[in-house]
N, C-alpha and C positions, 0 to 999 in steps of 0.2 A: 175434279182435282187431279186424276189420271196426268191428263192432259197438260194442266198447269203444272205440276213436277216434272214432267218431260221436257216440257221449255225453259225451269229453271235450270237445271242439271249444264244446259250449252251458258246460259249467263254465268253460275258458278263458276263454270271453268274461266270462261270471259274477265272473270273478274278478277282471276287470279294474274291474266297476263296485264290486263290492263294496271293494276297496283303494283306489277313488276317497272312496267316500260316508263309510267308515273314518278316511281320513285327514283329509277336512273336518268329520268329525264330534267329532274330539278335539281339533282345532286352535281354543281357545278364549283367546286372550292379553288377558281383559277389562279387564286393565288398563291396555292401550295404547290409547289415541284410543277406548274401550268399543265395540270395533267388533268382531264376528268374520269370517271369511272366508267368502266365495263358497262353495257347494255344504256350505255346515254341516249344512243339516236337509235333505239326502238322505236318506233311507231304505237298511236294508240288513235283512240275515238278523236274525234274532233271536236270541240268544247268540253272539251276534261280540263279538272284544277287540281292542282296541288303544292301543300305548304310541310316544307324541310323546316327540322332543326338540326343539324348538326355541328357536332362537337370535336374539336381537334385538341391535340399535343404535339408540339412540332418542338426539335431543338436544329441548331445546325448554325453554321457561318455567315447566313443571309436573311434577308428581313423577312420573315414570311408573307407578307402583307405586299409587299412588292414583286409584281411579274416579272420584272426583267433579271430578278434573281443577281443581284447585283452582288457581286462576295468580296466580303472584310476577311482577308487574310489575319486568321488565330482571334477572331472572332468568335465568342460563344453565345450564343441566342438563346432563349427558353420563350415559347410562349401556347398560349391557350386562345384557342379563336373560338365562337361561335358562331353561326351564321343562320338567318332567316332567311326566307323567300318568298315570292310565289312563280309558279310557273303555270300556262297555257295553251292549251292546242287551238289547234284551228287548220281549215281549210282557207286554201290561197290558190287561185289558179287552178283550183283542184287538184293541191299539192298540200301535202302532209308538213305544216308549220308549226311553230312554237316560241314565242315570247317569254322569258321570264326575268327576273330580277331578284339578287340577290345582295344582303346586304350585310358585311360583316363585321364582330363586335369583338373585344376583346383585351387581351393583355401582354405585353413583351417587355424582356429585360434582360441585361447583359452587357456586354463591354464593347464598343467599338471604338478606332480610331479616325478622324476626318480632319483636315485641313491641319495634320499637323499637333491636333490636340484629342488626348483621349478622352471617352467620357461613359461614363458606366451609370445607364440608364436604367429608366424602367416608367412605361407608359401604358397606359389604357382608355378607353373610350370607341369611336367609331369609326371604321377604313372606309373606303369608298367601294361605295355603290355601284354594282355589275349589272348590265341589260346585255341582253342575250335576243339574237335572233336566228331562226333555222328554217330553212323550207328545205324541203325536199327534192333531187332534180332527176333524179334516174333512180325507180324504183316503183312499188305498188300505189295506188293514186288514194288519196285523203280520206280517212275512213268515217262517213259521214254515219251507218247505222249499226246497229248490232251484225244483221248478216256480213256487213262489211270487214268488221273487226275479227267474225270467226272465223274471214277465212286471209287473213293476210299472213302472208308470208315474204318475210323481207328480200329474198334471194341475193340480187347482189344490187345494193342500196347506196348513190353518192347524195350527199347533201352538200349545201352554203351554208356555212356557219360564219356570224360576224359577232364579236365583243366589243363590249366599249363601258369602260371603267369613266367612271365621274366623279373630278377631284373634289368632293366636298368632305371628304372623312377631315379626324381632327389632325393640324401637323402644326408644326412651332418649328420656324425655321432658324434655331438658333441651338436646334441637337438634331443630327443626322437618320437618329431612329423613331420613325415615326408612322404610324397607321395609317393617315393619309400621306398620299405620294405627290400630292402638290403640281400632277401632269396629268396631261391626258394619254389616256396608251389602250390599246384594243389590241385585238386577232382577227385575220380572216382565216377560215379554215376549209379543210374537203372532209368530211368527215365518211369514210368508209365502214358498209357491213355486209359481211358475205356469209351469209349462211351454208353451213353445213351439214347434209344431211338430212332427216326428216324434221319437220316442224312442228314437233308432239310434247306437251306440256311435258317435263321431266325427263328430256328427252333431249332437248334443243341445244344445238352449237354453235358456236359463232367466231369469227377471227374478223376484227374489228381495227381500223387503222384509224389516225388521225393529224396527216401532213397540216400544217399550219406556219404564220408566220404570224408576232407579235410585236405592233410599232410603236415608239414610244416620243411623245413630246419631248420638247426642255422643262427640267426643272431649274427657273431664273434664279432660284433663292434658295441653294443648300446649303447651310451655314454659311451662306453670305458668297456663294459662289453659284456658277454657272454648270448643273447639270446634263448632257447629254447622252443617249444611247442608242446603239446599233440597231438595226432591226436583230431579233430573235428568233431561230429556225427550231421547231418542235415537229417532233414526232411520236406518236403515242401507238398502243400496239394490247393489244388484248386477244386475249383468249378464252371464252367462256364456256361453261357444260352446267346444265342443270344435274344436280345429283340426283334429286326428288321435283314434283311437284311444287313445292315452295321453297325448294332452298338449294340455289346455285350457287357458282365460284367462279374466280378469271382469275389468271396469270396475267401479270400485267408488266409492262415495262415501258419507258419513256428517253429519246435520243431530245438533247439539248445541245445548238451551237449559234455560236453567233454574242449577239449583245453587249460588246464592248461598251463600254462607258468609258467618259471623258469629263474629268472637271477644271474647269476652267484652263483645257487644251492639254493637260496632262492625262495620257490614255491610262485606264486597267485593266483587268485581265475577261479576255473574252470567255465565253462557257465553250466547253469538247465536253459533255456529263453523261454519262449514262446513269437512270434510275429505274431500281425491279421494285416490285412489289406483289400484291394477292388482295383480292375481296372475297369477303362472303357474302351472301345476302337469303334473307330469310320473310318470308307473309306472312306476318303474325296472323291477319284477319284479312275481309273482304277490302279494307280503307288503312291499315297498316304498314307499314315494311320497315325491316332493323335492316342493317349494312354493317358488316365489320372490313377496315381495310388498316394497313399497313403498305407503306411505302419508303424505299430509302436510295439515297446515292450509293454507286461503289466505286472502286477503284477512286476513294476520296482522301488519299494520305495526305496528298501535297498539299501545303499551305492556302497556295491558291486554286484547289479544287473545290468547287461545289459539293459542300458535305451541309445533308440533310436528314432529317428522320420524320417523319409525322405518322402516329398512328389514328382513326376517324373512328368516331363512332354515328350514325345519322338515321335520324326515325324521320319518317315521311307519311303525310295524310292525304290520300285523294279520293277523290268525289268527282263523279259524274250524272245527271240528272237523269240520262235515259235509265242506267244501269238501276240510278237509287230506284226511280219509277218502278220499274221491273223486280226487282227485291220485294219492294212494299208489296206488289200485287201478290208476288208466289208466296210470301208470310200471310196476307188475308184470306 
């Protein structure tokens, strides 16, 4: 028994990162401010799973539900999203990868005007569906075992990151505000992590970047017109510290420009946005994790600024087979 607590004690700790990198690993709400969270492209085991619930409030000028963040000039929005998942690791090339999909649900209402005519809405039902894919290209190699995952360390870590939104949510092209976006539209991304310092559970820091760009189909049928938009330049930026062992924070902020839209050859207003925000995040248990975040535009007076608010709340469960194995054994 000596023995077998000595080996739990390294899984313990194991299991506390691997529920960390888990949980920021499927926590992807691209369609809020296209920003994702602190500690996203951590690394973990390879064939790990895990299933998000999270809960949004977002108010602000722009659909939430739409990437390309499209703004209705003295537009008021309100809405409440939730979103499911799953997410997966896996080795690729013996490269640290991850599939997952997420899919969100929800409610919005509020006043906008289109084509001329106003209309003060309010809808609910189902957005479309995100597939997420990530390998790793410069960084520590695919952590196939336990020894593997105790001793990884990110140092300084570039990935591929690709999205691709699939227009089946619900939309009715005959009012402008709607959950499904009726195009197809992704991101390729570099997702940056440069570690800081030592790599000690409660202890760990990170300065985390994420250059991207987000492109966008037509939409043939916007109240009976012809949608078009710009590509969209994103940049995300974190800064993370563990206070404790299970419960970290990031500084976060987000640079938006680009994405002009055009309907039927009449141009809008492109994005110049800056948005700050902060996470918390917390381990409840071994399969656990709570996340508190808030995020907002500034410098959003002007009519045609991107002005946003969302605050997140999201519990996450994950599972891994070697880990569970290894649990069961050190409890018999």
């Amino acid at each position: 028994m000596k023995n077998c607590g000595g080996f739990m004690k390294p899984v313990a700790w194991l299991w506390l990162v691997v529920a960390t990198m888990l949980a920021m690993g499927v926590l992807c709400p691209s369609q809020v401010l296209a920003q994702v969270p602190a500690r996203f492209y951590w690394k973990t085991l390879s064939n790990a799973s895990a299933v998000p619930l999270i809960v949004e409030s977002i108010d602000g000028n722009t659909n939430p539900f739409d990437s390309a963040h499209t703004i209705t000039p003295g537009a008021d929005f309100e809405a409440t999203l939730a979103l499911a998942g799953y997410a997966r690791t896996l080795s690729l090339f013996n490269r640290a990868a991850m599939i997952a999909i997420l899919e969100p649900v929800g409610r919005i209402s509020g006043e906008v005007t289109a084509a001329g005519r106003t209309f003060n809405q309010s809808v609910s039902g189902f957005g479309d569906p995100m597939l997420e894919f990530c390998i790793n290209l410069l960084g520590p190699p695919a952590q196939k075992s336990i020894p593997d995952a105790l001793r990884y360390e990110p140092g300084f870590s570039v990935d591929l990151l690709v999205d691709l939104a699939v227009p089946v949510g619900e939309y009715d092209d005959d009012q402008p505000l709607n959950l499904g976006q009726n195009r197809w539209y992704g991101r390729f991304g570099i997702p940056i992590v440069w570690q800081l310092g030592a790599w000690v559970p409660g202890r760990r820091t990170t300065l985390e970047f994420l250059p991207a760009v987000w492109l966008f189909g037509d939409n043939d049928d916007y109240v009976g017109q012809t949608m078009e938009t710009d590509p969209m330049f994103q940049l995300d930026a974190h800064l993370t510290r563990d206070f404790t062992e299970h419960f970290w924070g990031s500084l976060d902020g987000a640079w938006y420009s680009g994405g002009e839209p055009t309907i039927d050859g009449v141009s809008g207003e492109k994005l110049s946005n800056v948005g700050l925000g902060f996470t918390l995040g917390y381990n409840i248990n071994d399969n656990l994790n709570l996340t508190f975040s808030y995020k907002s535009t500034i410098d959003d007076d002007d009519p045609d600024d991107l002005r946003m608010d969302m605050f997140m709340v999201s519990l996450v469960y994950g599972w891994h087979p070697l880990l569970e194995g290894a649990r069961r054994l050190g409890e018999e």
